[in-house]
Every structure is written in C-alpha cells, then in structure tokens.
Residue frames as a rotation matrix with the C-alpha (Angstrom) as fourth column:
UNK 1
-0.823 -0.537 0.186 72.23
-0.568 0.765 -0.304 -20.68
0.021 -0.356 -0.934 -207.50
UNK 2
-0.270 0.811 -0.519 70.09
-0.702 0.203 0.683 -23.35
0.659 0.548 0.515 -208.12
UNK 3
0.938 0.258 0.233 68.11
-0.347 0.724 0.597 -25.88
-0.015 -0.640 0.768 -205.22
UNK 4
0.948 -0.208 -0.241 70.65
0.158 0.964 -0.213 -28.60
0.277 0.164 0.947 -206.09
UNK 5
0.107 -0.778 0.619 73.71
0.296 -0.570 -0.767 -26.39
0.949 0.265 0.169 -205.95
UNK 6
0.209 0.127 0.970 72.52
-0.838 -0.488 0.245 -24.81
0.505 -0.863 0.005 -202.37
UNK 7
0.802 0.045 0.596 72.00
-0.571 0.350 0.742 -27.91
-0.175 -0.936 0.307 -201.01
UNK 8
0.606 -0.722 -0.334 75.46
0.421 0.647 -0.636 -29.19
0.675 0.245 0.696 -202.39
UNK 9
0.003 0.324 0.946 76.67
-0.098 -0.941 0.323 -26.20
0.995 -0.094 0.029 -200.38
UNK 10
0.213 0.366 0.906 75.22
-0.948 -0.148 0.283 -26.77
0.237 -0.919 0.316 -197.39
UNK 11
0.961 -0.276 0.030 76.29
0.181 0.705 0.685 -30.33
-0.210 -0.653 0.728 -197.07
UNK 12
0.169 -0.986 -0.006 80.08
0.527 0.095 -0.844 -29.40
0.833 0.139 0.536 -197.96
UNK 13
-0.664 -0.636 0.393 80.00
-0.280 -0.276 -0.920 -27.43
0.693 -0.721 0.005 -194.85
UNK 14
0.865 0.307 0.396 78.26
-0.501 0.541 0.676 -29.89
-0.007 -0.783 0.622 -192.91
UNK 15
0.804 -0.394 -0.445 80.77
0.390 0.915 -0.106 -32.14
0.449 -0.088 0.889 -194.02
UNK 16
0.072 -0.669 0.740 83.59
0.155 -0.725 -0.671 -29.16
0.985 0.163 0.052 -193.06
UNK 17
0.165 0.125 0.978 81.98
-0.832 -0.515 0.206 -28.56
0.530 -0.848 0.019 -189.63
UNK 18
0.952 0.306 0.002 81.23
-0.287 0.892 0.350 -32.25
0.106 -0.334 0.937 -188.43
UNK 19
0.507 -0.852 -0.132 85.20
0.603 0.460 -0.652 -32.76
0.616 0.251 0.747 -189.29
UNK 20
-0.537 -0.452 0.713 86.56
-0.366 -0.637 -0.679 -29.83
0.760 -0.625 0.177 -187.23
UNK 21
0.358 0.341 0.869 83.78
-0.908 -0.091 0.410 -30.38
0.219 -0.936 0.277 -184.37
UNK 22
0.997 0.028 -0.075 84.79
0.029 0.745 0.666 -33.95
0.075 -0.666 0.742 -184.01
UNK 23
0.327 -0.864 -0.383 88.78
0.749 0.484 -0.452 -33.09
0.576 -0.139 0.805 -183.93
UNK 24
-0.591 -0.484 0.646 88.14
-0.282 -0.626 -0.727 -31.06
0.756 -0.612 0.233 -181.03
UNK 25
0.395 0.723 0.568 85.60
-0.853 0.057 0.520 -32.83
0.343 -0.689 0.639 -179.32
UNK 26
-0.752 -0.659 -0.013 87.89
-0.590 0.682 -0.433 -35.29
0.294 -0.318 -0.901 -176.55
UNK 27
0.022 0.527 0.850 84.13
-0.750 0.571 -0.335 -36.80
-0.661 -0.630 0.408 -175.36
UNK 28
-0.935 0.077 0.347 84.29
0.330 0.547 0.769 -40.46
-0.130 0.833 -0.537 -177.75
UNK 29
0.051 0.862 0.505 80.66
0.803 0.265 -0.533 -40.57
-0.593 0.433 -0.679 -178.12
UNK 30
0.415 0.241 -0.878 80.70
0.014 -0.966 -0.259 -36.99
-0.910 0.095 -0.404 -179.20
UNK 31
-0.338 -0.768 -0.544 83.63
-0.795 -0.076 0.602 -37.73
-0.503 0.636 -0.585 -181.81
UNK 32
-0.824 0.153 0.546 82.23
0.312 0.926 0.211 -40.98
-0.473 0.344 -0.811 -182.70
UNK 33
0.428 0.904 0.010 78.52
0.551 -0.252 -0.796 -39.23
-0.716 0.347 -0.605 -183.71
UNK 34
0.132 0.136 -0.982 79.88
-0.638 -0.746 -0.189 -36.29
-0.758 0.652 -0.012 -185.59
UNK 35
-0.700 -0.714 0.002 82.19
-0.444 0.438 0.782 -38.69
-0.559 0.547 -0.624 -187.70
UNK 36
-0.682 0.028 0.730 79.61
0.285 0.930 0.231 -40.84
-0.673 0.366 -0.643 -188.50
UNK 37
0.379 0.374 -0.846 77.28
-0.005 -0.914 -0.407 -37.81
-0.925 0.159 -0.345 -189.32
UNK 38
-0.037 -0.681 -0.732 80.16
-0.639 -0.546 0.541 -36.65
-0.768 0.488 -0.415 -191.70
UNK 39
-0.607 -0.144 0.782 79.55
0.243 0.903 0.355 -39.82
-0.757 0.405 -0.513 -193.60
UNK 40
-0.111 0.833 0.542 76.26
0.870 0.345 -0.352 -39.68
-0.480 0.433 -0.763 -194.11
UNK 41
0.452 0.200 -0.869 76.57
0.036 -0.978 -0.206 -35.82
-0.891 0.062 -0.450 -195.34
UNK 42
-0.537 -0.768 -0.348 79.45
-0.380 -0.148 0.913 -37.15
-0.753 0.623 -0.212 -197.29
UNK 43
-0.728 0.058 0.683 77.32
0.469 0.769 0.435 -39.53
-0.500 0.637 -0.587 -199.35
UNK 44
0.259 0.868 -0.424 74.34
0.517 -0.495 -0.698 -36.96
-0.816 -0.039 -0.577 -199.31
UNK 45
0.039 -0.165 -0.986 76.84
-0.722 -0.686 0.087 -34.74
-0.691 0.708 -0.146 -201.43
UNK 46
-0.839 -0.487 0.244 77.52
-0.105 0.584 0.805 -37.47
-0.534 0.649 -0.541 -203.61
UNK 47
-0.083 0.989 0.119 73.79
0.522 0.145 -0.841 -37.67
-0.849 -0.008 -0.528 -204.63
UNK 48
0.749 0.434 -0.501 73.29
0.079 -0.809 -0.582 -34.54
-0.658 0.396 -0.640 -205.20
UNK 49
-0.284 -0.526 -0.802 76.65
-0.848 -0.253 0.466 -34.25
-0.448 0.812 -0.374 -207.80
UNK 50
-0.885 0.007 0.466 75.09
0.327 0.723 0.608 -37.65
-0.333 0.690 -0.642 -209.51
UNK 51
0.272 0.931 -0.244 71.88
0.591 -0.362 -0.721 -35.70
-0.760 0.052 -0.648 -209.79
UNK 52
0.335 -0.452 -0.827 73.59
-0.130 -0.891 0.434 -33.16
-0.933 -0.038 -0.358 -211.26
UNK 53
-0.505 -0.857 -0.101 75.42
-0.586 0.254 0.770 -34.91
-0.634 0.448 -0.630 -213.47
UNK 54
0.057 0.783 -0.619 72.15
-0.983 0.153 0.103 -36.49
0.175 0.603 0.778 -214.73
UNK 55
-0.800 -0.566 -0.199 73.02
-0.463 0.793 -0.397 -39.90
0.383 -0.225 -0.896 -213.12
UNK 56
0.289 0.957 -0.005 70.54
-0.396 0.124 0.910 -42.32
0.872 -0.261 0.415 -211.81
UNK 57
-0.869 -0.472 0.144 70.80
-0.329 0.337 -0.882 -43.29
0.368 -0.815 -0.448 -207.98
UNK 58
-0.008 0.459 -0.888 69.22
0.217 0.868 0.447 -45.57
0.976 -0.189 -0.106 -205.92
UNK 59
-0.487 -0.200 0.850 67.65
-0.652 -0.564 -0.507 -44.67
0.581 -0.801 0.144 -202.40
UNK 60
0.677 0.563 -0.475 65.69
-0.333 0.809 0.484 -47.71
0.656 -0.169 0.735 -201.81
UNK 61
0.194 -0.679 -0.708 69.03
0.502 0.689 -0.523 -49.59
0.843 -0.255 0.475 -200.38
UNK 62
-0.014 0.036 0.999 69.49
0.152 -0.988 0.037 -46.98
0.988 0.152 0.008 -198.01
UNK 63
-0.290 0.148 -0.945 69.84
0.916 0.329 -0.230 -47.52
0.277 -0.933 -0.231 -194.04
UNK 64
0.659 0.726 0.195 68.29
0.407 -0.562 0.720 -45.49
0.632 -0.395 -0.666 -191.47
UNK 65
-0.158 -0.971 0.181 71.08
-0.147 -0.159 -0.976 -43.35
0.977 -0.181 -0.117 -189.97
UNK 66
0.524 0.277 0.805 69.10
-0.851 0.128 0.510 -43.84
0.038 -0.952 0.303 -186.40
UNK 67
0.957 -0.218 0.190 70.24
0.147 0.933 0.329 -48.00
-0.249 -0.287 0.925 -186.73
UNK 68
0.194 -0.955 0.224 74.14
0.009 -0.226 -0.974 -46.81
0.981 0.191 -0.035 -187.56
UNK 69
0.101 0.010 0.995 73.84
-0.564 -0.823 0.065 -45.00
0.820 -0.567 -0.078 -184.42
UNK 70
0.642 0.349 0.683 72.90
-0.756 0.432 0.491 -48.06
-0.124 -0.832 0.541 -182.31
UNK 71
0.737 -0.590 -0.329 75.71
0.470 0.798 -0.378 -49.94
0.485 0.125 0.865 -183.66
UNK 72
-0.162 -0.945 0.285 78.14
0.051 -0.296 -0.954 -47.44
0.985 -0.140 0.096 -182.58
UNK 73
0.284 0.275 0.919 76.16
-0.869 -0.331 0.367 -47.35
0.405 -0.903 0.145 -179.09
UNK 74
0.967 0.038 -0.251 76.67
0.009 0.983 0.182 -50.87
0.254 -0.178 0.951 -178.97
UNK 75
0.451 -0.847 -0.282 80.25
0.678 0.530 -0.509 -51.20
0.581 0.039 0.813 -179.89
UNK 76
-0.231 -0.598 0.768 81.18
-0.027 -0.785 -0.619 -47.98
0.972 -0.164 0.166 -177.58
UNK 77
0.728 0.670 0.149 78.99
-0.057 -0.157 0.986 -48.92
0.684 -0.726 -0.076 -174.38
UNK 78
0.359 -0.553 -0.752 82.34
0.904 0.408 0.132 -49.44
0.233 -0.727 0.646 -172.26
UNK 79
-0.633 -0.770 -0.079 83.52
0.774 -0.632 -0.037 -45.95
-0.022 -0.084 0.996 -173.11
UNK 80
-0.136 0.711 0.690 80.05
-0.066 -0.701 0.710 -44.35
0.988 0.051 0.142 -172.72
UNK 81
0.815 0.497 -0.298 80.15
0.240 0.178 0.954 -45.33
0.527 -0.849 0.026 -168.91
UNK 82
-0.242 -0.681 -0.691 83.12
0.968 -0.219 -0.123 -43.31
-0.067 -0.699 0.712 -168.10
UNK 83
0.632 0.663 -0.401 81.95
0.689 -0.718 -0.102 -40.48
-0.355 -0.211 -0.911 -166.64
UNK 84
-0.635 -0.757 0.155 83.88
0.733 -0.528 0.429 -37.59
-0.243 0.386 0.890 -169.06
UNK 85
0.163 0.617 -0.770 82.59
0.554 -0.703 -0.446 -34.28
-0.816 -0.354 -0.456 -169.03
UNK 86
0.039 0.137 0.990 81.73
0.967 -0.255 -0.003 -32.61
0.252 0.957 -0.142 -172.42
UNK 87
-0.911 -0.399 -0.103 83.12
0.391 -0.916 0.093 -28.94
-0.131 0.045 0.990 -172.56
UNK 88
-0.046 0.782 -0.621 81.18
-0.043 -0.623 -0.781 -25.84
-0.998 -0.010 0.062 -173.25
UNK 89
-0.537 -0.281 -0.796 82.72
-0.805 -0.113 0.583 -25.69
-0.253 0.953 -0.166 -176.59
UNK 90
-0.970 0.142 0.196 81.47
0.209 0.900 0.382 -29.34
-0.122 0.412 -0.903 -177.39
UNK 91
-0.552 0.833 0.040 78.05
0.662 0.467 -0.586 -28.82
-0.507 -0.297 -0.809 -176.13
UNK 92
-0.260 0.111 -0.959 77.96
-0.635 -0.768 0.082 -25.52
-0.728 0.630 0.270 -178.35
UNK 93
-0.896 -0.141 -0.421 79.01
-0.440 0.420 0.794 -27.83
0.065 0.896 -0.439 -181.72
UNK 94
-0.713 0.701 0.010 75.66
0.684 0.692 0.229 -30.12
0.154 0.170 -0.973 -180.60
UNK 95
-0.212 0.761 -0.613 73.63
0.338 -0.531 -0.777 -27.15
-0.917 -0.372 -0.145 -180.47
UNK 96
-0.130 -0.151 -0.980 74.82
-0.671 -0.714 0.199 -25.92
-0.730 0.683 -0.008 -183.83
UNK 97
-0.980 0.196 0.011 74.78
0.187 0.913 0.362 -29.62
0.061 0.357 -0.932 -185.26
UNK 98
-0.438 0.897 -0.058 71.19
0.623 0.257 -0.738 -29.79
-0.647 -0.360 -0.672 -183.70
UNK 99
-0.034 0.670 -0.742 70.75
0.164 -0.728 -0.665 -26.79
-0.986 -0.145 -0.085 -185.75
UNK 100
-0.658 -0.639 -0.398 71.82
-0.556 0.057 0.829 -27.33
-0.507 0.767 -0.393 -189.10
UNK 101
-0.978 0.145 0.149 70.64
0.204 0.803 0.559 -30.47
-0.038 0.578 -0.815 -189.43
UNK 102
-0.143 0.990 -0.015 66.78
0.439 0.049 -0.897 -28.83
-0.887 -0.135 -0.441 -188.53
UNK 103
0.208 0.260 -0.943 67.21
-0.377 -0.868 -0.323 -26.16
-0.903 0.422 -0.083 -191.46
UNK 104
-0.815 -0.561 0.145 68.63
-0.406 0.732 0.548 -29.02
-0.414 0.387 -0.824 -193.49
UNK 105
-0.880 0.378 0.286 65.39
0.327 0.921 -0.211 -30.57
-0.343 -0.092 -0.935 -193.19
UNK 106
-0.005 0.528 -0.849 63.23
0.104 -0.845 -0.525 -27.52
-0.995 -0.091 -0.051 -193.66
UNK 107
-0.481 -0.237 -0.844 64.84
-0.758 -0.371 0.536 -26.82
-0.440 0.898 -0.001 -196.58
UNK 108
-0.966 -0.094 -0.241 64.80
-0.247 0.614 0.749 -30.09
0.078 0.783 -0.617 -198.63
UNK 109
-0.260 0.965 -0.015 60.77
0.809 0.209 -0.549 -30.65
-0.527 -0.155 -0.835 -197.46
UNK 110
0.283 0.336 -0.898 60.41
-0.236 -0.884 -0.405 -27.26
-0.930 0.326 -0.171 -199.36
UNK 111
-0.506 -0.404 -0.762 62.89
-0.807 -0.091 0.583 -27.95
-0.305 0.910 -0.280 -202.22
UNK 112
-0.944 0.204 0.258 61.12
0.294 0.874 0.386 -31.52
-0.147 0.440 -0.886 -202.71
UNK 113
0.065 0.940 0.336 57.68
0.805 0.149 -0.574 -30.01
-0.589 0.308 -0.747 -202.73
UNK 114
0.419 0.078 -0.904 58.97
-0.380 -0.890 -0.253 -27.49
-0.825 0.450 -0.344 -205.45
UNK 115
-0.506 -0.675 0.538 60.85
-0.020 0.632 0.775 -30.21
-0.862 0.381 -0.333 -207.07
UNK 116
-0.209 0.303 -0.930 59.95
-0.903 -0.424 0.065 -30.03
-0.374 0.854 0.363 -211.03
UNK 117
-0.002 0.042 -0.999 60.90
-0.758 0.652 0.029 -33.56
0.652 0.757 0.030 -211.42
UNK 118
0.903 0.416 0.107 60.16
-0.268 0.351 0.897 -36.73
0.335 -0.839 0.429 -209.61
UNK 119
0.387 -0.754 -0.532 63.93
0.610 0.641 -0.465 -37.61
0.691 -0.145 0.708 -209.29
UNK 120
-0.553 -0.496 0.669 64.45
0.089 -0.834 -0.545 -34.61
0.828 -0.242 0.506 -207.58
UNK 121
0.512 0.651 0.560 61.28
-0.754 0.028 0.656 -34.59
0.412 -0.758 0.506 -205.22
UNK 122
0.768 -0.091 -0.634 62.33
0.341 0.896 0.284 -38.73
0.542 -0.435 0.719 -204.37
UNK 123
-0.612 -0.783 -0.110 66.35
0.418 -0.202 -0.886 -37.07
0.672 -0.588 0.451 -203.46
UNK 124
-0.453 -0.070 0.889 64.83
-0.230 -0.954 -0.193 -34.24
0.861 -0.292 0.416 -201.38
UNK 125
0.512 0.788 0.341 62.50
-0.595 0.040 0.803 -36.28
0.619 -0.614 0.489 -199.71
UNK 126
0.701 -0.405 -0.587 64.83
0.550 0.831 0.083 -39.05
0.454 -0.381 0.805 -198.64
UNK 127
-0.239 -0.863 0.446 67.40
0.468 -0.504 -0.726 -36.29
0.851 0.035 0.524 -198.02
UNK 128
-0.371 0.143 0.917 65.34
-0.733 -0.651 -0.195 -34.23
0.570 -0.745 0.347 -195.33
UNK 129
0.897 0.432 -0.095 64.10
-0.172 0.537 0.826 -37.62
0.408 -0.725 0.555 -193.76
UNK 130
0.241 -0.763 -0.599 67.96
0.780 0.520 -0.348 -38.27
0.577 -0.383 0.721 -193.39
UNK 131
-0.467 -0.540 0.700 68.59
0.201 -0.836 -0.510 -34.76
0.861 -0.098 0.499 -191.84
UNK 132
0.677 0.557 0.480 65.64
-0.649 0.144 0.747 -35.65
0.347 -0.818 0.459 -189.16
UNK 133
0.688 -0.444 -0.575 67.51
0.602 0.791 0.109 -38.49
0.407 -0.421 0.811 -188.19
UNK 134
0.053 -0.688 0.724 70.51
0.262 -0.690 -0.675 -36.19
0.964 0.225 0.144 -187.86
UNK 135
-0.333 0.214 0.918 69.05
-0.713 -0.694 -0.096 -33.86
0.617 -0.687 0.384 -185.76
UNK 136
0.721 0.570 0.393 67.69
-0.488 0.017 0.872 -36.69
0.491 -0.821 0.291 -183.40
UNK 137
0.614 -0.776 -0.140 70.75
0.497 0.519 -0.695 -38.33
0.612 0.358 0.705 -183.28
UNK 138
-0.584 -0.801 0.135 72.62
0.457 -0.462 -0.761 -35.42
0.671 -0.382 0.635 -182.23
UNK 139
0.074 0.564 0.822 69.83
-0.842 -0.407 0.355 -34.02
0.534 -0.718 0.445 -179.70
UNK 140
0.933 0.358 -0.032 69.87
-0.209 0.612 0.763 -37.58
0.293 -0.705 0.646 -178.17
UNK 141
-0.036 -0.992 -0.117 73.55
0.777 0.046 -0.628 -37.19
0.628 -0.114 0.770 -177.80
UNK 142
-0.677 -0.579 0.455 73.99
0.059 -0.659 -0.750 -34.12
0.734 -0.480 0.481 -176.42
UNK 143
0.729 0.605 0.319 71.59
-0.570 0.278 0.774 -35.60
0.380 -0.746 0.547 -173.57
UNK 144
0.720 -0.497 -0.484 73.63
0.682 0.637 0.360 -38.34
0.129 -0.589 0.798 -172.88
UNK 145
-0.148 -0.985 -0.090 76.55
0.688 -0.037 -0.725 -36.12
0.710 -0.169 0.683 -172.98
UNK 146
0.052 0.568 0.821 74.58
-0.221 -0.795 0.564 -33.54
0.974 -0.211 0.084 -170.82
UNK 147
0.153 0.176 0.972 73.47
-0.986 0.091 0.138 -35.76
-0.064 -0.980 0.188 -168.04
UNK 148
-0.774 -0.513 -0.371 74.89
-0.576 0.814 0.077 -39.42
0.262 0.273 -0.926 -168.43
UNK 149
-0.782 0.532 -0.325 73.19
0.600 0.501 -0.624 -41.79
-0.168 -0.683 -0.711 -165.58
UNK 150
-0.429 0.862 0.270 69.83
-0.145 0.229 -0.963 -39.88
-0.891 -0.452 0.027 -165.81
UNK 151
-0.309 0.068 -0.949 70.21
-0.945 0.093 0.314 -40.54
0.110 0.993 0.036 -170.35
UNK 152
-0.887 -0.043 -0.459 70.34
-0.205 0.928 0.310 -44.13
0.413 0.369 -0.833 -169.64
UNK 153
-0.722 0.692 0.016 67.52
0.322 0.356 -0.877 -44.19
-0.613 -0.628 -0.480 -166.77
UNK 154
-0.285 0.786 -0.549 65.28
-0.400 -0.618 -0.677 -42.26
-0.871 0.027 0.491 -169.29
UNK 155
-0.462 -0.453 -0.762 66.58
-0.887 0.220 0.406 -44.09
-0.016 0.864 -0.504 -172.34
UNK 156
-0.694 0.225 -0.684 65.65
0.013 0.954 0.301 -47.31
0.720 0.200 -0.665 -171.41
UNK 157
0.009 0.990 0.139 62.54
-0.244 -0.132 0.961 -46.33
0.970 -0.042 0.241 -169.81
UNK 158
-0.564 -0.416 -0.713 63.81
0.521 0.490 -0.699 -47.48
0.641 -0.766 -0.060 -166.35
UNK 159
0.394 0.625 0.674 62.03
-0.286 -0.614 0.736 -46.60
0.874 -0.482 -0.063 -162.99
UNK 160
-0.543 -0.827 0.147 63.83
-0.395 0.097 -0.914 -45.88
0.741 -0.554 -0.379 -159.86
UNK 161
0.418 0.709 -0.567 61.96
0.212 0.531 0.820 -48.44
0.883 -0.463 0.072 -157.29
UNK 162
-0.392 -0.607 0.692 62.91
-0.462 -0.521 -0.718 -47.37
0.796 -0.601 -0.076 -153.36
C-alpha cells in the first residue's frame, strides 16, 4: 500500500467515524464540530484521489479549519450556554477524535518529508497542518464540553475580580 493510498484510508474512516460520533452525540456543539470535521476530511480525501489520479490541485485558496470553527461558535453561542452534559460515550469519541487527528499529523509530516515529489510533499504538508487544526479544535471542544463556565472564563482570558 502506498503513502497516498494509506492516507486515503485513514481519512475514509475519519470520515466514517466523525459521521457515526456525531449521530450519537445529543451535545450540539459536539455534533456541530464532528460534522464540520467530516468535511474537511471529506475534501482531504478528495485531494488525495486527484493526486492520484495525476490531477493538479490548488491549496493556496484554502481556509484555516480553526476560522470555520469560530463561525460555528458564533452562530451556535445561544445553544452553547445551555448547560447539557456530554456523556461518557461522547467524551470517549473526543478523546479518540483528539487521537486520530494527532497520528494524522505524525504521519503526513513523515510522508511529506519522504515525499519523492514536490506535489506530494506541498499535499502532505498542508494536510498534517490541517490535522493540527483538527486536533485543536476537538481538544478545545471537549473542554468546553468538559467544564462549560470555567471554558469561557479561560477562553477569553477573563479574571474573576472579588
């Protein structure tokens, strides 16, 4: 199996897992992150099958998945301030999420500095910076879902005055 192949792989069951964990996870934010995750995995595979396929793609256009995120914080901030409690099960999926997306990154920083060609190094690299994002993404979730009220006091840098 070749680099390109593995990591085609490995995002079809990201994209597999991210879809099951968010149609059991009842917290929104929780369901709202994986989903949007699942996107960005989805397009990741696309890449890699236009690589494949000897295609040229374009990573320049590209958004940081961190500024996605802060739209969906935005447009969710009413339903992030009801206090719903995130299962064990849920907070499991953002451990495993949390993991994935680190070996995700591991990898492609390896496969791009083994990369033969530069189109391949340019995917891998852009590919394991998106998979950091990922992983902070879902670590800075499963805070807020963890401990709400002391996410937001730490988030926004707040200091309790008395």
């Amino acid at each position: 199996m070749t680099a390109i192949e593995f990591a085609k792989k490995m995002e079809t069951d990201a994209i597999k897992f991210y879809g099951e964990a968010s149609n059991r996870t009842r917290h929104p934010v929780g369901k709202k992150m994986f989903l949007t995750v699942m996107e960005d995995e989805k397009r990741h595979l696309e890449m890699l099958n236009r690589l494949l396929r000897g295609l040229d793609m374009d990573t320049t256009g590209l958004s940081n998945p961190i500024n996605t995120v802060k739209t969906v914080f935005e447009q969710m901030k009413d339903e992030m301030m009801q206090r719903i409690s995130a299962s064990n099960d849920e907070m499991e999926a953002f451990r495993v999420a949390m993991d994935m997306e680190r070996e995700g990154a591991d990898l492609y920083k390896k496969t791009a500095s083994e990369s033969a060609s530069d189109r391949e190094k340019v995917l891998f690299e852009r590919l394991a910076f998106e998979e950091e994002r990922h992983f902070s993404i879902f670590s800075n979730t499963y805070s807020f879902m963890k401990d709400t009220g002391n996410w937001f006091l730490w988030d926004e840098k707040g200091i309790v005055e008395g």
